[in-house]
C-alpha positions in Angstrom: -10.0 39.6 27.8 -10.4 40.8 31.6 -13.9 42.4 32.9 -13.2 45.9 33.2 -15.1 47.6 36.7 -18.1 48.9 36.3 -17.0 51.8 37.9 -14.1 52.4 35.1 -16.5 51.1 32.3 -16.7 54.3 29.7 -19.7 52.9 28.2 -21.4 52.4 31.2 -20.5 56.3 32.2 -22.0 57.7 29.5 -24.8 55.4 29.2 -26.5 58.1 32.2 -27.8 61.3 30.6 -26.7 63.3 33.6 -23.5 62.1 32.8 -23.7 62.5 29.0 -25.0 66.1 29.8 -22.2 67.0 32.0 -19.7 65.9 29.2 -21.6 68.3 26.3 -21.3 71.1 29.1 -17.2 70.4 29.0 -17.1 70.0 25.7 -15.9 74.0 25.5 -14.1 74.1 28.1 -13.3 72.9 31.8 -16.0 73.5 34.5 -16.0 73.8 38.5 -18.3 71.2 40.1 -20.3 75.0 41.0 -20.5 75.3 37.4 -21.8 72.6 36.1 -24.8 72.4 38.7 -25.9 75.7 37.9 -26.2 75.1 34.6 -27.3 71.4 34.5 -29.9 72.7 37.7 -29.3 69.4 39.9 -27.8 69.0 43.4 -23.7 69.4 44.2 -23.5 66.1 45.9 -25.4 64.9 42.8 -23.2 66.6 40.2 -19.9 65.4 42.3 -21.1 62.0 42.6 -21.6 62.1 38.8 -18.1 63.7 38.2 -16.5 60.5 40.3 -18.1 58.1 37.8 -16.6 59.7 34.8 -13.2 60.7 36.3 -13.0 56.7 37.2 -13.5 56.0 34.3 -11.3 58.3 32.7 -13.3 60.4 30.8 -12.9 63.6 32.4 -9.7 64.9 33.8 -9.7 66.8 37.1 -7.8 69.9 38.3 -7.5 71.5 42.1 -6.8 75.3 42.1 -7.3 76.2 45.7 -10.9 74.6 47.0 -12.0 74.2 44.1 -11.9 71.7 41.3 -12.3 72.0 37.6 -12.8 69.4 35.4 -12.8 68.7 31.5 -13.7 66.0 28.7 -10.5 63.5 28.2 -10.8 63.5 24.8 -8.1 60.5 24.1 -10.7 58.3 26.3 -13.5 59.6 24.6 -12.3 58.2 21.5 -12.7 54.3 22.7 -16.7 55.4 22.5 -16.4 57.2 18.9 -14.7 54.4 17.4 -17.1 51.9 18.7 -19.8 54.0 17.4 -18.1 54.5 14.1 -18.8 50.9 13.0 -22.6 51.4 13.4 -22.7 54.9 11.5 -21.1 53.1 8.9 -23.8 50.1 8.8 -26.5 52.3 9.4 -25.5 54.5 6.4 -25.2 51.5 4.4 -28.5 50.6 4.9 -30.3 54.0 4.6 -28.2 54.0 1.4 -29.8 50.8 0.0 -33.6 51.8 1.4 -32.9 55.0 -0.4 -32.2 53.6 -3.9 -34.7 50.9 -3.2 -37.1 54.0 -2.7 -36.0 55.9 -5.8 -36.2 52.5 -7.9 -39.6 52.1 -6.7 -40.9 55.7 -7.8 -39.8 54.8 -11.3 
């Protein structure tokens, strides 16, 4: 299995939560880089350099419409991230399951 770039890591994208913030912003739609750093309240070179990170690694798609860009969530890439995180909401329910009857057992 090959080393994938940091750069087009998913999981290291969304490990920021500048990043993980700009991709709850897109979540209803897409969003100019103008956009998204009024509403997130940080710098444009700062939002743009954040945007880079998640468009390398696929996360958001990008769209040009004169000089300005919109971008939204690539929900197919997202997905990689969901079904990783699936396993552990599936152990972790598991568990709170078993404290939980432990807990009821107990009050008995």
């Amino acid at each position: 299995m090959g080393r994938i770039a940091a750069s087009q890591d998913p999981f290291r994208a969304v490990a920021d939560p500048g990043r993980r913030r700009m991709l709850d912003a897109m979540l209803t739609g897409e969003r100019s880089v103008g956009a998204l750093t009024q509403m997130l309240e940080i710098s444009q070179p700062a939002v743009s350099q954040h945007l880079q990170v998640l468009k390398q690694a696929g996360l958001v798609t990008e769209r040009k419409a004169g000089r300005n860009r919109y971008y939204q969530v690539n929900g197919p890439e997202l997905q990689i991230i969901a079904d990783w995180l699936g396993k552990y909401e599936i152990f972790w329910n598991d568990k709170l399951g078993a404290l939980n009857a432990h807990l009821a057992r107990r009050k008995q």
